[in-house]
C-alpha positions as CSV (number, residue, x, y, z in Angstrom):
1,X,110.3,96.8,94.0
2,X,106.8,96.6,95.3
3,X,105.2,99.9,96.4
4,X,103.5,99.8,99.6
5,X,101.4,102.9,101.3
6,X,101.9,103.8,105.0
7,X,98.9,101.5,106.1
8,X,100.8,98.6,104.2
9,X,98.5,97.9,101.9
10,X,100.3,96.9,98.3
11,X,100.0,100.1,95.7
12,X,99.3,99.3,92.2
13,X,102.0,100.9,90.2
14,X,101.7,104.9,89.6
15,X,99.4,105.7,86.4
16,X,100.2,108.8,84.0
17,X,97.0,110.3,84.3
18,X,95.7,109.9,88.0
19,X,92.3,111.5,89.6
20,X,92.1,113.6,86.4
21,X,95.3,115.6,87.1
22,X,98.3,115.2,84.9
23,X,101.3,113.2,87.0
24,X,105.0,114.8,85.7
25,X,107.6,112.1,85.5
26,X,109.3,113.4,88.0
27,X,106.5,113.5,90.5
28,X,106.1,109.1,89.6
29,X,109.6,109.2,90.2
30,X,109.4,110.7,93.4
31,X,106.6,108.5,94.6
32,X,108.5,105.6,93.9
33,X,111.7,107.1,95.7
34,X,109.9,108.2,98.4
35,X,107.2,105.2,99.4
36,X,104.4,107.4,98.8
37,X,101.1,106.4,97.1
38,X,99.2,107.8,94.1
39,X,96.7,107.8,96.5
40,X,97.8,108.9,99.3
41,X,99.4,111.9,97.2
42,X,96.3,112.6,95.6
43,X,93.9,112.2,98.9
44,X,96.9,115.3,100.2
45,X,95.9,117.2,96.5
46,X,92.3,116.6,96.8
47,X,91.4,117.6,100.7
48,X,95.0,119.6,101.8
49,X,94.6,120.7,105.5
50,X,96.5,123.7,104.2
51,X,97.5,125.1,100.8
52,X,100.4,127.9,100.1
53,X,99.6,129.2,97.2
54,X,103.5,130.7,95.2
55,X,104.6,133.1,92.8
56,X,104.9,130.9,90.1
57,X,101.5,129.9,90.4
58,X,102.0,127.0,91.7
59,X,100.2,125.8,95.0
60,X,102.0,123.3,97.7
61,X,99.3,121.2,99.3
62,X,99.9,120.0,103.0
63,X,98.3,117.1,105.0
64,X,99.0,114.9,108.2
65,X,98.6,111.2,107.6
66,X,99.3,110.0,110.9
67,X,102.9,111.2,112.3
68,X,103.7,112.3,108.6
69,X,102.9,115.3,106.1
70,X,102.5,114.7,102.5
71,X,103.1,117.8,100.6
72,X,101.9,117.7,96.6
73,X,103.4,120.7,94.6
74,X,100.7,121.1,91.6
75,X,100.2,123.7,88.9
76,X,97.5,124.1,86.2
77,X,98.3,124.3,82.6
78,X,97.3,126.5,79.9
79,X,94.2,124.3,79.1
80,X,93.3,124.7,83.1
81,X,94.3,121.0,84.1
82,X,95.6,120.2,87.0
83,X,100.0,118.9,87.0
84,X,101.1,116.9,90.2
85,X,104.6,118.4,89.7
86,X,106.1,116.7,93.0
87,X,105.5,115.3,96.2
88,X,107.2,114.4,99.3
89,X,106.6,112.8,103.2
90,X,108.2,114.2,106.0
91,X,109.7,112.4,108.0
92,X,110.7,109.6,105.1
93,X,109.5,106.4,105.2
94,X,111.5,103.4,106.7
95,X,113.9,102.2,104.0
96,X,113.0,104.3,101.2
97,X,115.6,106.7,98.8
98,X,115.3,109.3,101.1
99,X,115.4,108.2,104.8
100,X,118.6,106.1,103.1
101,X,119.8,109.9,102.1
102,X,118.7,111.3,105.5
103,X,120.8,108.9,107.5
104,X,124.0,109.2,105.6
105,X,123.5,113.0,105.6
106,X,123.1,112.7,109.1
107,X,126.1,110.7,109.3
108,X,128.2,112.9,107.3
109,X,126.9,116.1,109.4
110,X,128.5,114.2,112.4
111,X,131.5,112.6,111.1
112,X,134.8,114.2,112.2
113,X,137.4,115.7,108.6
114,X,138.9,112.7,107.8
115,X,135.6,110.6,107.2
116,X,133.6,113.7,105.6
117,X,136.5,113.6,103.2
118,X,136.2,110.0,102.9
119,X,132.6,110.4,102.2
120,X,133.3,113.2,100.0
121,X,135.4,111.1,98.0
122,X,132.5,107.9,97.7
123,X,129.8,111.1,96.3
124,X,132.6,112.1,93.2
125,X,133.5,108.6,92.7
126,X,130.4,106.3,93.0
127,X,127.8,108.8,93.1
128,X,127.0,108.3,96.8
129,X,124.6,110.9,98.2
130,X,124.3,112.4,101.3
């Protein structure tokens, strides 16, 4: 499936090694999930409008692109490079893994017993998330 950043504009796919920061397979993961460019994830790492720095030592890098905010989890190794550990976009972009996960969360939230069970029942059986 094609990758395509907010502006629309095809995304080449995501590279190992990206802006000279180290990209963990689950962060590539997640930008294919989520719709998010390398760049656009990077651009967030690179010039945050806020950072929250954690006690693992981690830091969680926030920026506004539009009506979104990307938010880049990153850590830096023992040899002082930079890890992209994971990254997100709030609200989810239109028809990706996660706004799919949103609305049948959603859904489920408002669903009366019978159809949570139901649900309930397509998560154990076919792996369906909500």
């Amino acid at each position: 499936m094609p990758i395509y950043d907010t502006t629309g504009i095809l995304q080449i796919m995501p590279s190992r090694v990206y802006g000279h920061a180290i990209w963990t397979n689950h962060a590539l993961k997640r930008l294919s999930d989520r719709g998010l460019t390398q760049k656009l994830a990077w651009t967030t790492f690179q010039y945050p409008d806020r950072s929250l720095p954690q006690a693992d030592g981690s830091t969680i890098y926030q920026k506004r692109h539009q009506s979104s905010v990307v938010t880049v989890v990153a850590k830096q190794n023992d040899t002082r490079q930079w890890v992209i550990i994971s990254c997100w976009i709030d609200p989810p972009i239109a028809g990706s893994a996660d706004d799919f996960k949103r609305r049948r969360y959603l859904k489920y939230r408002q669903s009366n017993l019978w159809n949570k069970f139901l649900m309930q029942l397509g998560k154990f059986f076919w792996g369906l998330d909500f």
